[in-house]
Structure formats: C-alpha cells, structure tokens
N, CA and C atoms as an extended XYZ file, in Angstrom:
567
Properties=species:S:1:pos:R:3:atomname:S:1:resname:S:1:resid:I:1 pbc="F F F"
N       114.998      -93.664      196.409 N   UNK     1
C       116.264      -93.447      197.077 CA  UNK     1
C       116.074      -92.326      198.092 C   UNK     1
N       116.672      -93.002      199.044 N   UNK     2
C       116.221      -91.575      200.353 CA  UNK     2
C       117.126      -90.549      200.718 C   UNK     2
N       116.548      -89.200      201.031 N   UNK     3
C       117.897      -88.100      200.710 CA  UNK     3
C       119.231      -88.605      201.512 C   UNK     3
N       118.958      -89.465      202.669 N   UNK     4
C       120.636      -89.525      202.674 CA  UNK     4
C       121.687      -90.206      201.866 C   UNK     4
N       120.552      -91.135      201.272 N   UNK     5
C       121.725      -92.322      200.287 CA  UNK     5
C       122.348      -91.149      199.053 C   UNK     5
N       121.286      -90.345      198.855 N   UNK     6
C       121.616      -89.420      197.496 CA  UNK     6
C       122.975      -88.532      198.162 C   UNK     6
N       122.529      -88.139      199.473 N   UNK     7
C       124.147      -87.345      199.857 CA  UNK     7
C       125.330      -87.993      200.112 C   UNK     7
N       124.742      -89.044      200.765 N   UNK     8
C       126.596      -90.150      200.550 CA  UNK     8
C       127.215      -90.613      199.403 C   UNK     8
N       126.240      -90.803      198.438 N   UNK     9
C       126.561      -90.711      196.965 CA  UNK     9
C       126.834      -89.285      195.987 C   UNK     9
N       126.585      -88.519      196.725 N   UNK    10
C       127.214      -87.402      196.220 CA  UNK    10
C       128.511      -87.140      196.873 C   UNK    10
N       128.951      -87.055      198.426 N   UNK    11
C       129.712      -87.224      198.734 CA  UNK    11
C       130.770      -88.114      198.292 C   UNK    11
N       130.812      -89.397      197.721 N   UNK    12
C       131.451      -90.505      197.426 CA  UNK    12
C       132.001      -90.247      196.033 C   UNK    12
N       131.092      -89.697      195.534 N   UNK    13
C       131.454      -89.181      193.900 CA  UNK    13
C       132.462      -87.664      193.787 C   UNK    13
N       131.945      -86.612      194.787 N   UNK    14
C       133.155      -85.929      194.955 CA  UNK    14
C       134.239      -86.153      195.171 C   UNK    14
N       134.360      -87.078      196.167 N   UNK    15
C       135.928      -87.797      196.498 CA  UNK    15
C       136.435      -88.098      195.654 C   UNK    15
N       136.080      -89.147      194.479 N   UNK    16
C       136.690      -89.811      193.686 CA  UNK    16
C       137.122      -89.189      193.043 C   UNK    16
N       136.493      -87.903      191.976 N   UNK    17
C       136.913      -86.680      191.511 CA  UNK    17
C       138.171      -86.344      191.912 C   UNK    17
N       137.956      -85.780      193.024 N   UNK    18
C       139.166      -85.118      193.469 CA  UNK    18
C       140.392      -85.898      194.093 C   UNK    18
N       140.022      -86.604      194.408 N   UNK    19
C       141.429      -87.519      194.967 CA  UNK    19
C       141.875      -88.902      193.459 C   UNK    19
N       141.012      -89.454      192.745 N   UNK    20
C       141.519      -90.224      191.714 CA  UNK    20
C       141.654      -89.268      190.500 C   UNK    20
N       140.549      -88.408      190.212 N   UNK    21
C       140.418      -88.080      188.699 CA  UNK    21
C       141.743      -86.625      189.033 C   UNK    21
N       142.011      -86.175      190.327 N   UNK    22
C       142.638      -84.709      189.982 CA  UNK    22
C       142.419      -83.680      189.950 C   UNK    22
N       141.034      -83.983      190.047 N   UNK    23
C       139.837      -81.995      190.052 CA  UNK    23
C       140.384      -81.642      191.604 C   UNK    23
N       140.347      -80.641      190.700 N   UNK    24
C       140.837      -79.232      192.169 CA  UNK    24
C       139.556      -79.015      193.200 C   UNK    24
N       139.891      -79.033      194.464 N   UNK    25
C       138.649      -79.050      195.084 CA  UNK    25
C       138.514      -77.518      195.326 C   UNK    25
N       136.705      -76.681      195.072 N   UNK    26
C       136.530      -75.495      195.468 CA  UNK    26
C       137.282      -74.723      196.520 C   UNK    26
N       137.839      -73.947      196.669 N   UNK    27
C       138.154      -73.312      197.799 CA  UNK    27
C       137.161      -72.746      198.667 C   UNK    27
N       135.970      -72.763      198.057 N   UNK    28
C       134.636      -71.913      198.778 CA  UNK    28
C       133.596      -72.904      199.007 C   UNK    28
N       133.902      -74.015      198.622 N   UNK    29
C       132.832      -75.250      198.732 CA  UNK    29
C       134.357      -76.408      199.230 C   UNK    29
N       134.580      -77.032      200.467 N   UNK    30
C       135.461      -77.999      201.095 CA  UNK    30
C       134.679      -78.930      200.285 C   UNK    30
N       135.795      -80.279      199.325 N   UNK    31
C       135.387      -81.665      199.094 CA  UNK    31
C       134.179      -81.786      197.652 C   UNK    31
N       134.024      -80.420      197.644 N   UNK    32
C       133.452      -79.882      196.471 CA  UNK    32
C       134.468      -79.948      194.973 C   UNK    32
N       134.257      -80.481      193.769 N   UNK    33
C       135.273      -80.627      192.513 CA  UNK    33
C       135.115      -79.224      191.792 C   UNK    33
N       135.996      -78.984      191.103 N   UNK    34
C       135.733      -77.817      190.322 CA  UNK    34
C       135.688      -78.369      189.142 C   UNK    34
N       134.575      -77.717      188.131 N   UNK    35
C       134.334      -77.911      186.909 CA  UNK    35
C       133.551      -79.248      186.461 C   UNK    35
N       132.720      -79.729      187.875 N   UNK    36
C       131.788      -80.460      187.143 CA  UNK    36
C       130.364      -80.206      187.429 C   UNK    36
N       129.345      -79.819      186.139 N   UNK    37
C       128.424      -79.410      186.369 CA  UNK    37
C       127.556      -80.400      187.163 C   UNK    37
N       126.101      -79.800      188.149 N   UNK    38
C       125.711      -80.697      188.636 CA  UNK    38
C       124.779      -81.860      187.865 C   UNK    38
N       124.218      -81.504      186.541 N   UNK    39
C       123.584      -82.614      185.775 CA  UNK    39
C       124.198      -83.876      185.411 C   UNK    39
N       125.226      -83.720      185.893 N   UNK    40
C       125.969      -84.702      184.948 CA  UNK    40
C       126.774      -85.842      186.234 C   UNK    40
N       126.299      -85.689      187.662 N   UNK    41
C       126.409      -86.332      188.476 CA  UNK    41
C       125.903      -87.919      188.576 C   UNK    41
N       124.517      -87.476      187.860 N   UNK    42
C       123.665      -88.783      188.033 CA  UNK    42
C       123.929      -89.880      187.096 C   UNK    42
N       124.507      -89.562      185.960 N   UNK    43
C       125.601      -90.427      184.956 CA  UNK    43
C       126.756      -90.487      184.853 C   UNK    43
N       127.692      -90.351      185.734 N   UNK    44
C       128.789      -90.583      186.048 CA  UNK    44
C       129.474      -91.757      187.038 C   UNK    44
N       128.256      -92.660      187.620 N   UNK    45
C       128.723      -93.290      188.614 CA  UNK    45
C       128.539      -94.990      187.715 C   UNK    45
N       129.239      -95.720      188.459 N   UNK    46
C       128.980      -96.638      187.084 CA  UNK    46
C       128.405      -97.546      188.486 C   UNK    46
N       127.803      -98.763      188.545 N   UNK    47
C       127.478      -99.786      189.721 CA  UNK    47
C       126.214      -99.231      190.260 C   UNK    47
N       126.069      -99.920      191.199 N   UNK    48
C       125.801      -99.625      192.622 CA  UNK    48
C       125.213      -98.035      193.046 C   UNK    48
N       124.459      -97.446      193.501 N   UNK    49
C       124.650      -95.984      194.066 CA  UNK    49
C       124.700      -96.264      194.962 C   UNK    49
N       124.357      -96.940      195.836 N   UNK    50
C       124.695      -96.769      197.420 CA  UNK    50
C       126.519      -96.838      197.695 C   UNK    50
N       127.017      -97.265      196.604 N   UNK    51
C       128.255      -97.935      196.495 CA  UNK    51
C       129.197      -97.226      195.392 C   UNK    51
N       129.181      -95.491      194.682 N   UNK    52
C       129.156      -95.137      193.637 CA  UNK    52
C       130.745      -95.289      193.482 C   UNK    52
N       130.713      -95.701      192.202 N   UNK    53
C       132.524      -95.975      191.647 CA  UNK    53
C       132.473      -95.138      190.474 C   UNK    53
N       133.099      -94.196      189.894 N   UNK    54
C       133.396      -93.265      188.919 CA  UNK    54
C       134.623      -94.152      187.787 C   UNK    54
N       134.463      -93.947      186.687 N   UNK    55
C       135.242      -94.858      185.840 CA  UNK    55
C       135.534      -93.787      185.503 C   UNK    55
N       137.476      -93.829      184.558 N   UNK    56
C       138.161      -92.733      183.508 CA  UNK    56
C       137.100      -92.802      182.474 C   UNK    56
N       136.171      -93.828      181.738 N   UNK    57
C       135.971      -94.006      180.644 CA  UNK    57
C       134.744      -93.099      180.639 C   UNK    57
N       133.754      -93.137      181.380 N   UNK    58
C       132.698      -92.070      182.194 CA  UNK    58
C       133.292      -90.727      181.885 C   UNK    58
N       133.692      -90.595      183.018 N   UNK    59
C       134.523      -88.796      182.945 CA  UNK    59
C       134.821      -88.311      181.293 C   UNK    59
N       135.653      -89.474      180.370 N   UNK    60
C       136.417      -88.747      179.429 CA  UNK    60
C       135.578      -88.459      178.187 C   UNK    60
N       134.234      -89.631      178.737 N   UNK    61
C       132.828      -89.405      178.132 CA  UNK    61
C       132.076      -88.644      178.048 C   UNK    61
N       131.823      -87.762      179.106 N   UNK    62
C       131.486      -86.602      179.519 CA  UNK    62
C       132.114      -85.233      179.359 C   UNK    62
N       133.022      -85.453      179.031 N   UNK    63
C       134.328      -84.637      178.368 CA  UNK    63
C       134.769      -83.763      180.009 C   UNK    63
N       134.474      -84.091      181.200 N   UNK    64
C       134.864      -83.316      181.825 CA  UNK    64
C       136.554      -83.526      181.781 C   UNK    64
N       136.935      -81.927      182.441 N   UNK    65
C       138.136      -81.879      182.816 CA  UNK    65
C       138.959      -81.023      183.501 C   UNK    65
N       139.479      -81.973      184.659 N   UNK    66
C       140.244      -81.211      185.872 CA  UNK    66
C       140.661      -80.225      185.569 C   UNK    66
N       141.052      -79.424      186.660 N   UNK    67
C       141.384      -78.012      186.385 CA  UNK    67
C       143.194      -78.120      185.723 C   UNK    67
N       143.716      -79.200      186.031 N   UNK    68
C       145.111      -79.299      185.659 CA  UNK    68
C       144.984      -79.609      184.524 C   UNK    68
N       143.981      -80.164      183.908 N   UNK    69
C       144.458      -80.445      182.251 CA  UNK    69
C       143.851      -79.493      181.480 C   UNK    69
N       143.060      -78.324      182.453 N   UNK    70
C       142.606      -76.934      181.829 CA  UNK    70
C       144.383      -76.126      181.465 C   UNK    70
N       145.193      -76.310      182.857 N   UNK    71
C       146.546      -75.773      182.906 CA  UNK    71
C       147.452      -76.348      181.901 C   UNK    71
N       147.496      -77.506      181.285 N   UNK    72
C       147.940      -78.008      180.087 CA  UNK    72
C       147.626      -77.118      178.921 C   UNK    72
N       146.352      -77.385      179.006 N   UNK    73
C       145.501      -76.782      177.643 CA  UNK    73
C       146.196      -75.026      177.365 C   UNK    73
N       146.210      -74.803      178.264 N   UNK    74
C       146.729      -73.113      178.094 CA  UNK    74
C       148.095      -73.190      177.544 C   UNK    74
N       149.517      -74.206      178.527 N   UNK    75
C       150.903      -74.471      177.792 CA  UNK    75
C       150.711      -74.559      176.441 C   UNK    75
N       149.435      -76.006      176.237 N   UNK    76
C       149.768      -76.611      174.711 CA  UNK    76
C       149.313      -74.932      173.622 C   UNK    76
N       148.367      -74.376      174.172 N   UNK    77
C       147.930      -73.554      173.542 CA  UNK    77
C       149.073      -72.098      173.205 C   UNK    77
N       149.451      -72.101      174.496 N   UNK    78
C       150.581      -70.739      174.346 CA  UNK    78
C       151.961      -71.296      173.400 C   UNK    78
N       152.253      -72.420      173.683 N   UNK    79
C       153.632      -72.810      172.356 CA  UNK    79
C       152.913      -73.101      171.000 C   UNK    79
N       151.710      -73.180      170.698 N   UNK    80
C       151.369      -73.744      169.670 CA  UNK    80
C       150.828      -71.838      168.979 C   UNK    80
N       150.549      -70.902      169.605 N   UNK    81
C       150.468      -69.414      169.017 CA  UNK    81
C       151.619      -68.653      168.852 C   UNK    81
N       152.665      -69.164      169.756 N   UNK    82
C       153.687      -68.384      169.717 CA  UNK    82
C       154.417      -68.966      168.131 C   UNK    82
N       154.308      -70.617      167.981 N   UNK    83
C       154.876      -71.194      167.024 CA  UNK    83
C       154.179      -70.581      165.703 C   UNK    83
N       152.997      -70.313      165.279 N   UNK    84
C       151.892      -69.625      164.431 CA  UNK    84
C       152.699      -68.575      164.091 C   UNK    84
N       152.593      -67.303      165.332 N   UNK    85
C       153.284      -66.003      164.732 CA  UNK    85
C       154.444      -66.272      164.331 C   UNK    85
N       155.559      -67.009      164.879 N   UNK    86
C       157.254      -67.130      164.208 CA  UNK    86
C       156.781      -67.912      162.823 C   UNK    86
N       155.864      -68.456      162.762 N   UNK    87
C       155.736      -69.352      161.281 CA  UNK    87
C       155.361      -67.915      160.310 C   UNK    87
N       153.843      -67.444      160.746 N   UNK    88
C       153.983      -65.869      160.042 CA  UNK    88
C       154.969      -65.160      159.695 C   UNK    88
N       155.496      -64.801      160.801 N   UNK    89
C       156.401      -63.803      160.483 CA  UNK    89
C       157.448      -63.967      159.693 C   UNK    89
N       158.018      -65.559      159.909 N   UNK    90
C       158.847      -65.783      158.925 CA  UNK    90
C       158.617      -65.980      157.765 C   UNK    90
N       157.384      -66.026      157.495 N   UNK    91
C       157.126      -65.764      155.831 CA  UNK    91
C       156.769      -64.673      154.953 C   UNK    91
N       156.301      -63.379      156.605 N   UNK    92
C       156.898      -62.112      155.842 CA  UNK    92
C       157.989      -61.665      155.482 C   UNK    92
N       159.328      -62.006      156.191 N   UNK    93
C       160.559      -62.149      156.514 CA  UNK    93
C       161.116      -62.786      155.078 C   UNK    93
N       160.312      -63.765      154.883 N   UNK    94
C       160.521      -64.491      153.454 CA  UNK    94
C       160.599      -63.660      152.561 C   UNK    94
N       159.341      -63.407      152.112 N   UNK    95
C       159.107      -62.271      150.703 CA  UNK    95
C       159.885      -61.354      151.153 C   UNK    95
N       160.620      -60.432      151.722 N   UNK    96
C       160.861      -59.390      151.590 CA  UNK    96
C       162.654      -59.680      151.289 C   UNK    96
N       163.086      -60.827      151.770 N   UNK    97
C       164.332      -61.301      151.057 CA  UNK    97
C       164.143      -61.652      150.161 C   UNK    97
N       163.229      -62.448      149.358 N   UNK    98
C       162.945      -62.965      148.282 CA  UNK    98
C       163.333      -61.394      146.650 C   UNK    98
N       162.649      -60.507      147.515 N   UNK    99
C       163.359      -59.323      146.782 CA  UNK    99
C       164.505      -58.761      146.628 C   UNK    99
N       164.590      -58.595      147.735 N   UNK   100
C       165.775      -58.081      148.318 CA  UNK   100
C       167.679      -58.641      147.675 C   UNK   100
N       167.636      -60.056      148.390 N   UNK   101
C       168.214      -60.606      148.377 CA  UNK   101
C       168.086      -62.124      147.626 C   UNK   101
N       167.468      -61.969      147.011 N   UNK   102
C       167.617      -63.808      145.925 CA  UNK   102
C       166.332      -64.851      146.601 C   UNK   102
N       166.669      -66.087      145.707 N   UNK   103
C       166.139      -66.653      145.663 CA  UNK   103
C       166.637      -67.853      146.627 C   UNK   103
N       167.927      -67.856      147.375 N   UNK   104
C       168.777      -68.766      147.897 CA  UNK   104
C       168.222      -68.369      149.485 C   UNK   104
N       168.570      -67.288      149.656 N   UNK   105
C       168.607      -66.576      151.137 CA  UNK   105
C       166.829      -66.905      151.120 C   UNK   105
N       165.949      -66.591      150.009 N   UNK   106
C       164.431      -67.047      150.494 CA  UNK   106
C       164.136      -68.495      150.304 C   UNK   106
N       164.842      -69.444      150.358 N   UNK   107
C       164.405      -70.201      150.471 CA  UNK   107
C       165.105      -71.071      152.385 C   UNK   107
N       166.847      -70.465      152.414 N   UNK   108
C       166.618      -70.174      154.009 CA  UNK   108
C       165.874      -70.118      154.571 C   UNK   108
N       165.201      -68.818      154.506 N   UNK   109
C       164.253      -68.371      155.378 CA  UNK   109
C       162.842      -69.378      155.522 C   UNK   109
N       162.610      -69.913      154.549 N   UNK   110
C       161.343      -71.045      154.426 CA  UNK   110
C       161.681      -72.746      154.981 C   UNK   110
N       163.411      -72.223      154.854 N   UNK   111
C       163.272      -73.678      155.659 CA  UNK   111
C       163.968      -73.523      157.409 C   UNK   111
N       163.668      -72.487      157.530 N   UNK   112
C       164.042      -72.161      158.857 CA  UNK   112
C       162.584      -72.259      159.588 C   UNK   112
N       161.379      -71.884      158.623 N   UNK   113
C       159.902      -71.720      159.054 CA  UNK   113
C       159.921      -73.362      158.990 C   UNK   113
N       159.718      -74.019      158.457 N   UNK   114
C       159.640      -75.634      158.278 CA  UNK   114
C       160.116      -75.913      159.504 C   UNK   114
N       161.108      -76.042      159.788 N   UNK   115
C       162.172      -76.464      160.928 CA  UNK   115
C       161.025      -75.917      162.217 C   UNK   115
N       160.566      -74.573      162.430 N   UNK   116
C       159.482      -74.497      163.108 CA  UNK   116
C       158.285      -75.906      163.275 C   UNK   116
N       158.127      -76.004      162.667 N   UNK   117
C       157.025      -77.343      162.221 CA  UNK   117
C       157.681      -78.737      162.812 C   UNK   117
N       158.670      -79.044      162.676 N   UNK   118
C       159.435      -80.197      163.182 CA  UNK   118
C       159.768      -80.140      164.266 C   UNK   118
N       160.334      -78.909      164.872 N   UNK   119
C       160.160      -78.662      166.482 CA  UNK   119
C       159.319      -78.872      167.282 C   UNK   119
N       158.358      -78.150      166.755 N   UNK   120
C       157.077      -78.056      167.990 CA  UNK   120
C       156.382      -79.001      167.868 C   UNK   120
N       156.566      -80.022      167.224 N   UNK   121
C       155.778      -81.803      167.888 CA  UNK   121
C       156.811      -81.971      169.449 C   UNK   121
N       158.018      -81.878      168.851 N   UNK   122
C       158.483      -82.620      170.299 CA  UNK   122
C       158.589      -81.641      171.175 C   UNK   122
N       158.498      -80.404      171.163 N   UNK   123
C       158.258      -79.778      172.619 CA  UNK   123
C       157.126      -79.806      173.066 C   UNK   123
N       155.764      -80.160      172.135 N   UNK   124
C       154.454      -80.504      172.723 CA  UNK   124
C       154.227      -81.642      173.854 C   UNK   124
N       155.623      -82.725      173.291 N   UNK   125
C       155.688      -84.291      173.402 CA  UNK   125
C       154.766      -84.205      175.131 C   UNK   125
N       155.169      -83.364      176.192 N   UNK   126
C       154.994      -83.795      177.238 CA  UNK   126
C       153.777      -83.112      177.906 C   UNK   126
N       153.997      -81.638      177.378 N   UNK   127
C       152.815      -80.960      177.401 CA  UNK   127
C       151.314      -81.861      176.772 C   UNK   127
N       151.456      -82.053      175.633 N   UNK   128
C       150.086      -82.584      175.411 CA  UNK   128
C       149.447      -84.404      175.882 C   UNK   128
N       150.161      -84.199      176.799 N   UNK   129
C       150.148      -85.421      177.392 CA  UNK   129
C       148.948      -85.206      178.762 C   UNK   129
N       148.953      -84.022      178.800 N   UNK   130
C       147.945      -83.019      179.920 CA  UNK   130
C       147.047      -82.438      179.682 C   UNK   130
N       146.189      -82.987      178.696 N   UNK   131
C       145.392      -82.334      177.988 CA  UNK   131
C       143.801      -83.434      177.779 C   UNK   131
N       142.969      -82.873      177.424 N   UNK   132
C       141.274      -83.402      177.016 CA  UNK   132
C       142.156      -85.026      176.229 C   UNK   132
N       141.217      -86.401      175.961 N   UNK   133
C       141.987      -86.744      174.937 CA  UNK   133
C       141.428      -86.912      173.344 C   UNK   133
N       140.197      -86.167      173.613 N   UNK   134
C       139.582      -85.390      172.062 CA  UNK   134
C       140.753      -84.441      170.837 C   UNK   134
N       141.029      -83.677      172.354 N   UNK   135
C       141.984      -82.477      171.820 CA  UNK   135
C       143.484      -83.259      171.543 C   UNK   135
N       143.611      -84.212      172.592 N   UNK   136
C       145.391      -84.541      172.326 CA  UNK   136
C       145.308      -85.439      170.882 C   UNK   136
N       144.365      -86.033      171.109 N   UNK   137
C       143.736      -87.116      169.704 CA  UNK   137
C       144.275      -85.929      168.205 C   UNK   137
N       143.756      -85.008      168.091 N   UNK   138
C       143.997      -83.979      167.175 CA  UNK   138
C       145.135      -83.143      167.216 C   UNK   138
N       145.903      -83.370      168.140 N   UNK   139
C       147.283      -82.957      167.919 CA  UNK   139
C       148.223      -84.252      168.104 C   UNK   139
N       148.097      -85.239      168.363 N   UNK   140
C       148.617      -86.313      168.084 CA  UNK   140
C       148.178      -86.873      166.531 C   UNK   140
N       147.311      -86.056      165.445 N   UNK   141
C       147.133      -86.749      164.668 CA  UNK   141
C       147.653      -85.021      163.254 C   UNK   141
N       147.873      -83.953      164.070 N   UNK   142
C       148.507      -82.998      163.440 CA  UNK   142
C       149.797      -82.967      163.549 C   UNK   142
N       150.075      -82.737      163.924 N   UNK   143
C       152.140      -82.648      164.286 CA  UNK   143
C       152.599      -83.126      163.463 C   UNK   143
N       152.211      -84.496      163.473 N   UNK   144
C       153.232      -85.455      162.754 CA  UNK   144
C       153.037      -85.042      161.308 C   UNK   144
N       151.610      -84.952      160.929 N   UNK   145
C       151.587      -84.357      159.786 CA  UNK   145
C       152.684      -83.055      159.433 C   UNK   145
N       151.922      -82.389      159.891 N   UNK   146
C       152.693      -80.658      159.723 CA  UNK   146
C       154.476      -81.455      159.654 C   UNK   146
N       154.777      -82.220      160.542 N   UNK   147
C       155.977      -82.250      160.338 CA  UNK   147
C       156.744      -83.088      159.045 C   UNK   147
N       156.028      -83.988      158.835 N   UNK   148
C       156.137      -84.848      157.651 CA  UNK   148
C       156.211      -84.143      156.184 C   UNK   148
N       155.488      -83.378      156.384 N   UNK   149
C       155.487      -82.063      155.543 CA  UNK   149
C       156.282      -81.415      155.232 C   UNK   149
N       156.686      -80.773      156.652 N   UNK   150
C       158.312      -79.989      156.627 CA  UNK   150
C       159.301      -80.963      156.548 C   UNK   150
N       159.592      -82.043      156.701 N   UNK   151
C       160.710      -82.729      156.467 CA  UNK   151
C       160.797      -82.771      154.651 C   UNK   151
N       159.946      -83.349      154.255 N   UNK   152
C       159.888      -83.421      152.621 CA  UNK   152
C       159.835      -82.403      151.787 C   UNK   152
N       159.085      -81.021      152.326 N   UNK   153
C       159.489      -79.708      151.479 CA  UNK   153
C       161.245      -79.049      151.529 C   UNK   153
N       161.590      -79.607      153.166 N   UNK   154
C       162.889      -79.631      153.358 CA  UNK   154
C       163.943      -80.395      152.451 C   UNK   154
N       163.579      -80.983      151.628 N   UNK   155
C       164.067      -82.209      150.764 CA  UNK   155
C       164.192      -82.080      149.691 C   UNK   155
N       162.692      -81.172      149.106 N   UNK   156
C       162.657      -81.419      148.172 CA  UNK   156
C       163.679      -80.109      147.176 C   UNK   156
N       164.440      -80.446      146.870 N   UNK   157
C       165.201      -79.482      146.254 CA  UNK   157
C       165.105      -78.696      144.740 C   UNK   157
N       163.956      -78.936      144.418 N   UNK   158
C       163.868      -78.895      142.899 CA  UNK   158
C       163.436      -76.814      143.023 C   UNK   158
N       162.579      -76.597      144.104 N   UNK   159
C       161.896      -75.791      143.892 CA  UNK   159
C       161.741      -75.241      144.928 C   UNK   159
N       161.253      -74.021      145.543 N   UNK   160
C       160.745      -73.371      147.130 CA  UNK   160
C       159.172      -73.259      146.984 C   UNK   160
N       158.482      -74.037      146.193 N   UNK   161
C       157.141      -74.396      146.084 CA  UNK   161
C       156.727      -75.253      147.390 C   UNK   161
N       156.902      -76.106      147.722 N   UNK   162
C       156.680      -76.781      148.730 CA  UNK   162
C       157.030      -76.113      149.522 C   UNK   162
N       158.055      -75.702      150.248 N   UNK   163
C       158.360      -75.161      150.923 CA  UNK   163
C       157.522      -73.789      151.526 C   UNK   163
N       157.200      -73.405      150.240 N   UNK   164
C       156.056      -72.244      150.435 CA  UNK   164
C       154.682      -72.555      150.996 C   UNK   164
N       154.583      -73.527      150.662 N   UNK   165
C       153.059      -73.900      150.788 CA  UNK   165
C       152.710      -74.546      151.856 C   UNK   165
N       153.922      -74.632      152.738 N   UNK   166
C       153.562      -75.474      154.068 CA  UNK   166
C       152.322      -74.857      154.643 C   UNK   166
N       151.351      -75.879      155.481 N   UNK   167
C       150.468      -75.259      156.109 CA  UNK   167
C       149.682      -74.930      155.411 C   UNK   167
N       149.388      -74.719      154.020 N   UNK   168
C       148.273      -73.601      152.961 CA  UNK   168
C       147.511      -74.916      152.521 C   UNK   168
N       146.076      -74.200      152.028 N   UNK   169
C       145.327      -75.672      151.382 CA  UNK   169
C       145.148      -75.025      150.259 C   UNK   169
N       145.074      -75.730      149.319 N   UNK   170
C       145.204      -75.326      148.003 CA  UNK   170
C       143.905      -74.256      147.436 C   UNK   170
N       143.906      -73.392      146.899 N   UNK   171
C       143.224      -72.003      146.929 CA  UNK   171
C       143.279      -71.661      147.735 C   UNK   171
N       143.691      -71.418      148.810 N   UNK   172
C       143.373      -70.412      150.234 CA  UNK   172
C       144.544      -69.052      149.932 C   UNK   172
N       144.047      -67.946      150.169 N   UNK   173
C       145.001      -66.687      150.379 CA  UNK   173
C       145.591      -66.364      151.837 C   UNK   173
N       146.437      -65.707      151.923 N   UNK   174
C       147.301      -65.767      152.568 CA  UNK   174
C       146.809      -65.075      153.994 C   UNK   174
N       145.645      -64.263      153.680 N   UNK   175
C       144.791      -63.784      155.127 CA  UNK   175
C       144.639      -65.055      155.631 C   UNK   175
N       143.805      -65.462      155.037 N   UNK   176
C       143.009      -67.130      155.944 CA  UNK   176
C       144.125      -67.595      156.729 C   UNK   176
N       143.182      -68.384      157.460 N   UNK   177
C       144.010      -69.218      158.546 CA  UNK   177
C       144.719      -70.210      158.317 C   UNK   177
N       145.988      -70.497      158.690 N   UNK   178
C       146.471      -71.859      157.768 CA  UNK   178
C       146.256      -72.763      158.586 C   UNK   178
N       146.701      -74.046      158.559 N   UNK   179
C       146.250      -75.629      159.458 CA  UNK   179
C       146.751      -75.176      160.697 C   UNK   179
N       147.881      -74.432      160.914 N   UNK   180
C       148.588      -74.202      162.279 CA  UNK   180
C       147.304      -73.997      163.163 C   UNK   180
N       147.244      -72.703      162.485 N   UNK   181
C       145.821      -71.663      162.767 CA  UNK   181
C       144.725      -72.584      163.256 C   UNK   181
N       144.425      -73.577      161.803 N   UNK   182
C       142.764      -74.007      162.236 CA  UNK   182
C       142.876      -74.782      163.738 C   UNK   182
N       144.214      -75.675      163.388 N   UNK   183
C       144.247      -76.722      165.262 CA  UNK   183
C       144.091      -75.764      166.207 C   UNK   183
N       144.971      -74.359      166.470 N   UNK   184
C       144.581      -73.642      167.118 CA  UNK   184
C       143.242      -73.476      167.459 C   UNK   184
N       142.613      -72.888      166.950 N   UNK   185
C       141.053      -72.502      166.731 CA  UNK   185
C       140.273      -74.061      167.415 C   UNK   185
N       140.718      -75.533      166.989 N   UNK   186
C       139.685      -76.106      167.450 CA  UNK   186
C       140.150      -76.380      168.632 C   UNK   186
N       141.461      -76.312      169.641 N   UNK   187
C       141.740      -76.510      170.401 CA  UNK   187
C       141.132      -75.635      171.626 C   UNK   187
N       140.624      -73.853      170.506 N   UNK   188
C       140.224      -73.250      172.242 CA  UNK   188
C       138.698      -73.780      171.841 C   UNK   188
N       138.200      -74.463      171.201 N   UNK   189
C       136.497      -74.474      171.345 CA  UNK   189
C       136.435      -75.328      172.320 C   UNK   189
C-alpha cells in the first residue's frame, strides 16, 4: 500500500469518527478525533482500505469513546456518588434515631434511604443512555436490581431487617463498600 492510499485512509477514517461516531475533533490537530489511539486505526476499518467504512460494532469493540459519552460518564457518575453519600448518611441518620427516638421513626428513615434506590434508576433513565455500552450494560442490569430490592424491603413489614440490609452482602461490615459503591468503582475503571 503506497503512502498516499495509507493517508486518504487515514483521512477517511478520521472523518467518519468525527462526523458519524461524534468524537470531538482536536483543537490542535484540524479533522484529527480525540481519544483514539493510533494502533488501533488499522482495525477499525471494516472493507476495502482504499474505500475505509468504520462500523458502530468495530468502535464499541474497541471500546473507544467519544468525548461526549466521556461527558455522560461524569453525569452518570456524579448522580450515582451523590446518591451513595445520601444513602450513607441516611443510615447514620438511621442509628442515631434508632436510639434516640424508636424503632418507628428508624425505620422512616430506612425507607426514605430505599426510596433513594428507586429514584435514581429513573433519573439515570436518560443520562445513561450516553454512556460506554459495557458500562450502561451494568447499570442497566443494577438499578433495577437495587430497586427491586427497595421496593420489597419497602413492603416487607414484618421487620427493618431488610430494610437495613439494602445494598450489604451478607458478612460485609459497614466500612466496606456496598453494591452502590462497587458499580461506582467499576464504572470509573
């Protein structure tokens, strides 16, 4: 292949990037994509090289991803920590009514944390729609959980056992990270 076919095919493959896939083009490099390394050029084109066509299925293979579904990733990430600490806190908030004030008012407080859990699927709903689909795959396959969860500890009236235990895996102490936590965690890797 002779160096010009390799530059019109590099050229051809930037375009597509940036005008189909959405990558932000360099500001310091014109027509240039941001965030795709250069090794990964030469397997990305599907056909033809003189003729290079870029497929979604390629790209999502490669796990690259535009700088806008980097800007997702940060939303899904900032409502999903902020939701963590109000889940925390409200279960320090818990025990200390639990003393204080009964066993009625702490179990309020645990299903006010639940109700946390049932929320934040659907404010994700649109946000994680902008995202890797490794990562949305794993919060499309958490939420519903976490929330299914809180609906039925919400239910279950016998006891504030469930209710307590939202999020916890069985032996874990209360330092450790709970499920909120771990999606967190695999979402920034």
């Amino acid at each position: 292949m002779s160096v010009m076919n390799v530059l019109v095919y590099m050229e051809e493959a930037n375009k597509q990037l940036i005008s189909i896939y959405g990558f932000d083009e360099d500001p310091d490099l014109p027509s240039i994509p941001v965030c795709v390394p250069d090794g990964v050029y030469p397997m990305i084109v599907d056909g033809d090289l003189l003729e290079p066509k870029i497929t979604k299925e390629i790209v999502d293979y490669f796990g690259l991803i535009p700088d806008r579904k980097k800007k997702g990733l940060k939303s899904v990430l900032r409502l999903l920590k902020k939701t963590a600490k109000k889940f925390r806190d409200l279960e320090h908030e818990a025990k200390i009514i639990r003393h204080d004030k009964g066993d009625y008012n702490y179990r309020l407080k645990l299903e006010q944390r639940a109700r946390l859990l049932i929320a934040v699927r659907y404010r994700l709903a649109q946000l994680s729609n902008s995202i890797h689909p490794l990562k949305q795959d794993r919060i499309n396959l958490m939420l519903p959980y976490f929330e299914t969860e809180a609906r039925e500890a919400i239910k279950s009236n016998e006891t504030t056992f469930r209710l307590n235990a939202l999020l916890t895996e069985s032996g874990s102490k209360s330092d450790q990270p709970n499920e909120l936590e771990k999606l967190i965690e695999f979402l920034e890797a």
